[in-house]
Structures are given as structure tokens and as C-alpha cells.
Phi, psi and omega in degrees: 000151196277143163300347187260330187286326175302303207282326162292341170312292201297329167300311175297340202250329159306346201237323156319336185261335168267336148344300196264003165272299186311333194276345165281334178080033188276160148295156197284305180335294177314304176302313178299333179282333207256345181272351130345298155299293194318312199282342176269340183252349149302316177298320221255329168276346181271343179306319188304304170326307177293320219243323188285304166298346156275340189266349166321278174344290184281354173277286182310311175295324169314307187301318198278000000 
């Protein structure tokens, strides 16, 4: 894995977990305990998302 990918990982996935206290209106304790979950389950809806638009993609260049 590239190092620069590493380094930006970790800054995202603290600012996906406070992201999601504010937008719950949780306390930060509760969110250091909860980001774990926060962070798998933000990768596993952004995988789909990635996953939803290539196959959008590969669908639409086919058609042509």
C-alpha cells in the first residue's frame, strides 16, 4: 500500500466519526468507542457506491 494513501486514511476516517457524532448529535466519547463500526461501515457503503458505478458504467459503454 502506498504511504501517502496510509497517511490520508487515517485523517478520514477520524473526520467520518466526527462527521457522524455531529450529524447524530453523539458525544465524543461515544463516537471513539463507536468508530470502528463508523469506519466499516463508511468503507462498506463507499465500496458499493464504487461498485454500483462501474457496473452503471460498463453497462452504458456495452450499450454503445
Amino acid at each position: 500500500m502506498r504511504k501517502a494513501l496510509i497517511w490520508a486514511a487515517g485523517p478520514l476516517c477520524v473526520g467520518a466519526a466526527f462527521f457522524t457524532a455531529w450529524l447524530f448529535e453523539l458525544s465524543t466519547s461515544s463516537v471513539l468507542v463507536l468508530m470502528p463500526v463508523i469506519v466499516v461501515c463508511t468503507g462498506a457503503a463507499t465500496g458499493l457506491v464504487v461498485l454500483w458505478v462501474k457496473m452503471f458504467r460498463e453497462s452504458v459503454l456495452k450499450r454503445r
